[in-house]
C-alpha positions as CSV (number, residue, x, y, z in Angstrom):
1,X,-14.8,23.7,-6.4
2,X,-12.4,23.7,-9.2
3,X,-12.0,20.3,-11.2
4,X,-8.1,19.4,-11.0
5,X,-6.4,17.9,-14.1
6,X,-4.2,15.4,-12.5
7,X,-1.1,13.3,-14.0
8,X,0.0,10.5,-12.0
9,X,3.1,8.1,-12.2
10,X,3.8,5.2,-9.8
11,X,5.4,1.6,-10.2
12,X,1.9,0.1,-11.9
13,X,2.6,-3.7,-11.9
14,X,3.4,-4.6,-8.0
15,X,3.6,-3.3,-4.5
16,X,1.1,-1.1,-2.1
17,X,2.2,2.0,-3.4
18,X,0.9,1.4,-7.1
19,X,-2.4,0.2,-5.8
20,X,-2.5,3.0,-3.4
21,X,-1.9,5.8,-6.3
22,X,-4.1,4.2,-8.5
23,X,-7.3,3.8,-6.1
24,X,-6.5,7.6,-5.5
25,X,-6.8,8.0,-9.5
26,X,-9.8,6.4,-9.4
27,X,-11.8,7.7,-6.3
28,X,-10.6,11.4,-7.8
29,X,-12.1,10.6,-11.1
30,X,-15.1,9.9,-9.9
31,X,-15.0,13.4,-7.5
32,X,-14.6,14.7,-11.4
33,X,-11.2,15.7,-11.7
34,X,-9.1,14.5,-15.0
35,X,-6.8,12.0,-14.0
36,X,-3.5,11.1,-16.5
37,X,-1.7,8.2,-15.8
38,X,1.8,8.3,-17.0
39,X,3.6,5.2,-16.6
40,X,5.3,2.3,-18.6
41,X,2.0,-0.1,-18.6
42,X,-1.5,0.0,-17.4
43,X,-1.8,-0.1,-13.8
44,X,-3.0,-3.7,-13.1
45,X,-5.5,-2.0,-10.4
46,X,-7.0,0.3,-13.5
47,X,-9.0,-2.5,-14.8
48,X,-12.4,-1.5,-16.7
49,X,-13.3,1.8,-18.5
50,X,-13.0,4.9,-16.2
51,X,-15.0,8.2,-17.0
52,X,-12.3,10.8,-16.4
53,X,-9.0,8.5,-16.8
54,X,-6.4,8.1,-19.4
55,X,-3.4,6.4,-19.6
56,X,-0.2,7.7,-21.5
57,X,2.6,4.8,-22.5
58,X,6.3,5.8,-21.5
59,X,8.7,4.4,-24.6
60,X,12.1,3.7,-23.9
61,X,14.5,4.7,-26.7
62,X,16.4,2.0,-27.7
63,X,19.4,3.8,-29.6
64,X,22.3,1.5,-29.7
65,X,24.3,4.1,-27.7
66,X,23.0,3.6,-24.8
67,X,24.1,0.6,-22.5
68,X,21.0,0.7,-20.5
69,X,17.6,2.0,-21.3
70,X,17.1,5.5,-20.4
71,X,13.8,4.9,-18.6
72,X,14.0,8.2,-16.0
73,X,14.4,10.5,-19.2
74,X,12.0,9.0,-20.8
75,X,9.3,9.0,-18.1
76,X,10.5,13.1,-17.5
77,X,9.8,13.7,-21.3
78,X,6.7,12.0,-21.5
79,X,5.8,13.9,-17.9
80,X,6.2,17.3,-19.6
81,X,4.8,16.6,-22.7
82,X,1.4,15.5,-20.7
83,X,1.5,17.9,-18.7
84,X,1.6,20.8,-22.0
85,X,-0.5,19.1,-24.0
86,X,-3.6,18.5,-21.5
87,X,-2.5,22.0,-19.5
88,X,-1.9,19.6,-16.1
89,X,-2.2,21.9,-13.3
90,X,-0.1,18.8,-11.2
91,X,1.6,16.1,-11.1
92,X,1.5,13.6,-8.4
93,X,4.3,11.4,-7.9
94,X,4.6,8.0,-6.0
95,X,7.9,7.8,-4.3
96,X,10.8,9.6,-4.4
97,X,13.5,7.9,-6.8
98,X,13.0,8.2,-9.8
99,X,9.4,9.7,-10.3
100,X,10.0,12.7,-8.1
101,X,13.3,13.3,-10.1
102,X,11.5,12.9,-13.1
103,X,8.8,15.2,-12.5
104,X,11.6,17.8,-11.1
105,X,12.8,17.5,-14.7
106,X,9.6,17.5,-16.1
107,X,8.9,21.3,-14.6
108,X,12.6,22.3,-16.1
109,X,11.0,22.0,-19.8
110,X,7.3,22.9,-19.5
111,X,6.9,26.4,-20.3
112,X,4.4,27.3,-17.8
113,X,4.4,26.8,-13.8
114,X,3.7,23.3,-12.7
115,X,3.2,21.9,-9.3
116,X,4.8,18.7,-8.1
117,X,3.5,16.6,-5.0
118,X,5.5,13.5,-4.0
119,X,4.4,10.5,-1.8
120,X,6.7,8.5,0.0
121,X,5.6,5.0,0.3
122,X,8.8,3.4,2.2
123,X,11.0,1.6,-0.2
124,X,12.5,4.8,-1.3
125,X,13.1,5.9,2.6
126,X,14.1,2.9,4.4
127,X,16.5,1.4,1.7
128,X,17.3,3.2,-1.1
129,X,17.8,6.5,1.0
130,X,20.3,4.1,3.1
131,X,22.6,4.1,0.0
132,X,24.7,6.8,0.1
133,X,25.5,7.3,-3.7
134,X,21.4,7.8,-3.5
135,X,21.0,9.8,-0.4
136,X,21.3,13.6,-1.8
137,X,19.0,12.7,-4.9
138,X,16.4,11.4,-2.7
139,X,17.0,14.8,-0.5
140,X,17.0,17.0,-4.0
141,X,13.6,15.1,-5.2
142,X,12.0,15.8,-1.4
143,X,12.8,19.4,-1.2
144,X,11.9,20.2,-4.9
145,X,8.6,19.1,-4.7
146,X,5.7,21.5,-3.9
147,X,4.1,19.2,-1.3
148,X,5.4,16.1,0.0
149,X,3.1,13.2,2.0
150,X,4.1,10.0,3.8
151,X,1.7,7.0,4.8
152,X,2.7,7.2,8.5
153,X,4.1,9.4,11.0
154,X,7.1,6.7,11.6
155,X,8.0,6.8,7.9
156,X,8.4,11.0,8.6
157,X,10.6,10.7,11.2
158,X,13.0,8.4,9.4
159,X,13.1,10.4,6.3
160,X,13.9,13.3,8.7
161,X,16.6,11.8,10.7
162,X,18.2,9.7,7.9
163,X,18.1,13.3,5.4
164,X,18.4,15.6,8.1
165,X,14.8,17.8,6.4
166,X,13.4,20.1,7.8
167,X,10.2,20.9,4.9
168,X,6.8,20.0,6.1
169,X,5.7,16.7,5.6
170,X,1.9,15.9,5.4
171,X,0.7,12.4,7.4
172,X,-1.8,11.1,5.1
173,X,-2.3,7.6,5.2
174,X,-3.2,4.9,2.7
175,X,-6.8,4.1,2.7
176,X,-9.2,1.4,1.0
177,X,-12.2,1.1,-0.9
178,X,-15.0,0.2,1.3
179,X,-17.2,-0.2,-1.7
180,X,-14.9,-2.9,-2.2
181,X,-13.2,-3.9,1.2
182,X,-16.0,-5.6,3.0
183,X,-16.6,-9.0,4.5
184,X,-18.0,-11.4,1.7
185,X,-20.1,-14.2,2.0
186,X,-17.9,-16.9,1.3
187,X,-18.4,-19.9,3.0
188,X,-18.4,-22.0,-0.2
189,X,-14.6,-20.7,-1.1
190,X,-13.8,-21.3,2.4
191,X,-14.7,-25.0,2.3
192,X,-12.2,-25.3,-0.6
193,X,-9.1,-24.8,2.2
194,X,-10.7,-25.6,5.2
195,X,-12.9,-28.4,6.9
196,X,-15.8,-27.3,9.2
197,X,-14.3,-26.0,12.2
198,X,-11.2,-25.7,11.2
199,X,-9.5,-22.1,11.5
200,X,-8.0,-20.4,8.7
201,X,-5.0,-18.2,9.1
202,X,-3.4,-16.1,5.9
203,X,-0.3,-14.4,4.9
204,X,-0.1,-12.0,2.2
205,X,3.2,-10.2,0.4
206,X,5.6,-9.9,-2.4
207,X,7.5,-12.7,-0.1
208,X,10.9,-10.5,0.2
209,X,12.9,-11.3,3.3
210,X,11.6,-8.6,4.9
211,X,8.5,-10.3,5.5
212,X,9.5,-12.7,7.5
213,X,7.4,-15.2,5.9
214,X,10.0,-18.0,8.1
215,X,8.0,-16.2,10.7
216,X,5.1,-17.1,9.3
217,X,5.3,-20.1,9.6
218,X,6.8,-20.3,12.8
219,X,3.3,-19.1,14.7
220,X,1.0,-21.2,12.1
221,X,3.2,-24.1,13.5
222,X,2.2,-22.9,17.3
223,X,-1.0,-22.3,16.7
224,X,-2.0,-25.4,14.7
225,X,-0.4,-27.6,17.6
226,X,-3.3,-26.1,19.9
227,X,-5.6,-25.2,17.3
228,X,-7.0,-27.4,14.1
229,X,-5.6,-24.7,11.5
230,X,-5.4,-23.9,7.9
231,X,-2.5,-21.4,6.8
232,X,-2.9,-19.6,2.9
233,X,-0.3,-18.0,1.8
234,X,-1.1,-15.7,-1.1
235,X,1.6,-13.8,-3.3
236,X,4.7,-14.2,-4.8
237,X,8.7,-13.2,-4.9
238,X,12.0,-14.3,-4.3
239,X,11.5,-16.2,-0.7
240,X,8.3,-18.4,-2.7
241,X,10.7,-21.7,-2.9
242,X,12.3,-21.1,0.0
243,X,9.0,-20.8,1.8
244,X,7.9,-24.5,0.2
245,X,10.8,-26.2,0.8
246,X,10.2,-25.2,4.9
247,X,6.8,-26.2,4.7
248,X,7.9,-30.0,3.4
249,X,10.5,-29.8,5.9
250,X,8.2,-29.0,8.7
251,X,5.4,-31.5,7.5
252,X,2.9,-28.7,6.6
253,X,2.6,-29.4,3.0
254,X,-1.4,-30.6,3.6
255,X,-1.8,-27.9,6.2
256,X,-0.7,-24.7,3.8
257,X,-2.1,-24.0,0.5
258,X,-0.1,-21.6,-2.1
259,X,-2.6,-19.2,-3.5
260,X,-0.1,-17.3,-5.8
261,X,-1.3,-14.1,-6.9
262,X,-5.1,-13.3,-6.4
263,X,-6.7,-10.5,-8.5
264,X,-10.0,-9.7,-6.0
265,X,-8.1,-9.8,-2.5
266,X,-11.0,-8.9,-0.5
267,X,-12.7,-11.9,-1.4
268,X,-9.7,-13.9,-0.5
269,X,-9.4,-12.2,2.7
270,X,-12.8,-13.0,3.5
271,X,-11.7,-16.9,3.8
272,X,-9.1,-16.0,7.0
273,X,-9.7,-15.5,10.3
274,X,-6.6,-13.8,11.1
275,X,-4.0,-12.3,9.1
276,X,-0.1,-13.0,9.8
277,X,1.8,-10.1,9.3
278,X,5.3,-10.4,11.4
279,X,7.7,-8.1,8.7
280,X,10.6,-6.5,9.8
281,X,9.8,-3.2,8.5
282,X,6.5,-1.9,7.0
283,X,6.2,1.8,6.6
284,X,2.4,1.0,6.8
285,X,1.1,-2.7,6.3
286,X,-1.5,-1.9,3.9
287,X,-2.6,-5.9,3.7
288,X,-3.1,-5.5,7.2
289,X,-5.5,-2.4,6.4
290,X,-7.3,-4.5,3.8
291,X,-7.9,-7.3,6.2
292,X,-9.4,-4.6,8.7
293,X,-12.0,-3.3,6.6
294,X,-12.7,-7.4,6.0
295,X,-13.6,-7.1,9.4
296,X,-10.3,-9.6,10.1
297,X,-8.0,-8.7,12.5
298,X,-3.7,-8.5,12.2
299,X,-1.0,-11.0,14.4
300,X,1.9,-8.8,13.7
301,X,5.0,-7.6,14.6
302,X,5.8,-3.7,16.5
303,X,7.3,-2.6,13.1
304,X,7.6,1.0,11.4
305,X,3.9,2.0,11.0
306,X,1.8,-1.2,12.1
307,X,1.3,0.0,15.7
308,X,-0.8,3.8,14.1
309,X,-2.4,1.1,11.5
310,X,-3.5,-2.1,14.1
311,X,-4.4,-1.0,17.4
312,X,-2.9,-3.7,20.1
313,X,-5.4,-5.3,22.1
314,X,-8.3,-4.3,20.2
315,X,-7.9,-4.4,16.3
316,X,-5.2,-6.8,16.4
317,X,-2.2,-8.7,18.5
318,X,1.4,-7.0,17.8
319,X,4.7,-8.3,19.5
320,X,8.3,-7.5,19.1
321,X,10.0,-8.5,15.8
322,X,10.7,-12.1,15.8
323,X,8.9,-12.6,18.9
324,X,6.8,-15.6,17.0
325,X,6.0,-17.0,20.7
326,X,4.0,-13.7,21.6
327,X,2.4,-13.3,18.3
328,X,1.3,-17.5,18.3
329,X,-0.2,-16.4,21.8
330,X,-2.4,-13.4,20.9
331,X,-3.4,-15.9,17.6
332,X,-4.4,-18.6,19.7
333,X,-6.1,-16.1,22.5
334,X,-8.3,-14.7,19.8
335,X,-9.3,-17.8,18.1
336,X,-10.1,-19.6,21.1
337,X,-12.6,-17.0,22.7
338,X,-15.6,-16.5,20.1
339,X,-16.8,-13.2,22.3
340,X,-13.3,-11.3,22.2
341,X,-12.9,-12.0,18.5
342,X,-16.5,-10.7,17.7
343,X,-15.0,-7.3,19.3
344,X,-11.9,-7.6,17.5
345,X,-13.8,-8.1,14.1
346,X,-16.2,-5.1,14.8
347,X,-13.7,-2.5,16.2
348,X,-11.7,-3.4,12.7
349,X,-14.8,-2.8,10.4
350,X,-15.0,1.1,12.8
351,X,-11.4,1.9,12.8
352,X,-11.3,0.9,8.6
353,X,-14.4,2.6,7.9
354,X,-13.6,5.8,9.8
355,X,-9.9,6.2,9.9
356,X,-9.0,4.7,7.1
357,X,-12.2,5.1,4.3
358,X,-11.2,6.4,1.0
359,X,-14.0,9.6,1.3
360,X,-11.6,11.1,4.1
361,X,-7.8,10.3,2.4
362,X,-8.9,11.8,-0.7
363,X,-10.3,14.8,0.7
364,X,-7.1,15.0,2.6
365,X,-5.4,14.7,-0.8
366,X,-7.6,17.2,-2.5
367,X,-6.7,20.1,-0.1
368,X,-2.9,19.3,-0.9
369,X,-3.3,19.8,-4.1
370,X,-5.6,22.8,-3.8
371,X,-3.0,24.7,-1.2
372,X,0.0,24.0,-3.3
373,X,-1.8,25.9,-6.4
374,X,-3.1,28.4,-3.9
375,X,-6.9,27.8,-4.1
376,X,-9.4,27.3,-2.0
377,X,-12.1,25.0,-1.3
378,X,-15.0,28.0,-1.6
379,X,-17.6,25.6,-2.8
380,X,-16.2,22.1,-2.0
381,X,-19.3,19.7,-0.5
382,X,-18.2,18.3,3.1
383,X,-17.0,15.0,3.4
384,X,-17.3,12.4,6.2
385,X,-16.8,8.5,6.5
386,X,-20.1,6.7,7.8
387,X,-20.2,3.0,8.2
């Protein structure tokens, strides 16, 4: 099987899709391809030394001339000049504007054929593709690319009715760790939130509006009436404040606890018994993916890709959008019969650990990248998910 060299770019300080490209980085590093990061700083998922990794800086130039820094051409200068320099057979781009742009540039000045796969994560499909000023670059960075993927079959159909395309688009979903996504032992932590029989529900997101995080708090407030219940809310954004001055209002402020932003979520995750996830759109929900291999299951709303993620009735409880009644009724269902929860809990662990593992997505990802550089997988070992 031939070892790939690899650049990646993706936004490395926040959101799903950055920690989704640079898990990827890291399980194909240690498959043995090279992996090149090319971003503006570190990905904050990177973390220790990895055999096989490197990370290249993209400078903006700051020439007086220009009113606003010219991050795109820098980011499709620094693209090709990876990509000649360590003979990059691809790179792989994490959504569509401005990274696939930029690598479309990239291939304009390298002197040699390079291959471009792009990822759409959501953002760049379900709002900035709504703009029209935006719509034909987003179209022109789709169709340019050698291979494009999306994290859930929803997510395909809106980028084909909202672009009108008509290229293939591979389903390949966002996957997790499960050397790292497991249920930890953390009864001591636990006691820091909750008191002994107490349940402990959690919310987790970059608290933007749509997250319905007003939501949120609309079914902890349900289900704490019937049920002695602990709500953590873990993240940060632009609805934070907002969200605190609602929980004074609503006389929560000893019942919620503000986590901010936690750097090892599975342990974190390990505290709840149910995770809150209501948004109004979510291409996939990957916090809801991350409490599944925690063996926790997801109170959430019928949005975008949740329903291929949390299976209704068995992984998890999903309701309309804003139906915060249903969703405080499937909570309370759950946390109120021990024997349907233990089925809950171990039909998440299966579903994460064979749909979802990381073994199976990055195989999926590998025979991408071999078929857009027309190779095959003579030699390549066989790859399965076992729990």
């Amino acid at each position: 099987m031939k070892r790939l060299k690899i650049g990646i770019t993706c936004y490395p300080t926040l959101g799903g899709s950055g920690v989704v490209a640079t898990e990827l980085g890291k399980q194909l590093a240690d498959r043995g391809h090279e992996i090149h990061f090319i971003t503006h700083s570190i990905p904050f998922r990177l973390g220790k030394y990895h055999k096989n990794i490197y990370y290249h800086e993209v400078e903006v130039n700051n020439y007086y001339v220009f009113r606003y820094p010219p991050y795109d051409i820098s980011l499709a200068s620094k693209m090709a000049q990876v990509a000649q320099m360590q003979q990059l057979d691809l790179l792989h781009v994490h959504y569509a504007v401005p990274h696939a742009i930029c690598a479309f540039l990239a291939k304009q000045m390298v002197q040699r054929e390079l291959k471009t796969v792009t990822t759409l994560h959501g953002t760049d499909i379900t709002v900035l593709a709504q703009d029209e000023s935006l719509k034909d670059m987003i179209r022109l960075a789709i169709t340019r690319s050698d291979a494009v993927t999306a994290v859930s079959s929803d997510l395909i159909k809106e980028t084909r009715e909202l672009l009108d395309i008509t290229e293939p688009i591979d389903l390949t979903y966002n996957f997790v760790d499960k050397r790292v996504y497991y249920p930890r032992e953390c009864t001591g932590l636990r006691r820091d939130y909750a008191q002994p029989g107490e349940k402990v529900l959690m919310h987790i997101s970059n608290f933007r509006p749509v997250k319905r995080v007003g939501d949120v708090l609309d079914i902890f407030a349900r289900v704490q009436a019937e049920i002695p219940t602990k709500l953590l809310l873990v993240g940060e954004g632009p609805e934070l404040s907002r969200t605190q001055c609602r929980v004074r209002e609503m006389g929560l402020a000893d019942k919620v606890h503000f986590l901010g932003k936690q750097e090892d979520v599975a342990q974190v995750i390990s505290i709840a018994d149910l995770m809150l996830l209501p948004s109004e759109k979510e291409s996939f929900g990957l916090v809801a993916l991350e409490a599944m291999a925690c063996g926790v299951p997801t109170i959430g709303s019928q949005a975008g890709g949740i329903p291929e993620l949390v299976t209704h009735g068995e992984t998890g409880w999903l309701a309309q959008v804003g139906d915060t009644a249903a969703m405080a009724e499937g909570a309370i269902m759950l946390l109120r019969d021990e024997a349907k929860y233990a089925a809950f809990r171990e039909a998440c662990l299966h579903r994460a650990r064979t749909r979802f593992c990381n073994e199976l997505i990055t195989t999926d990802y590998e025979d991408i990248y071999y078929r857009v550089l027309g190779l095959t997988r003579a030699e390549a070992p066989l790859t399965t998910c076992r729990e």
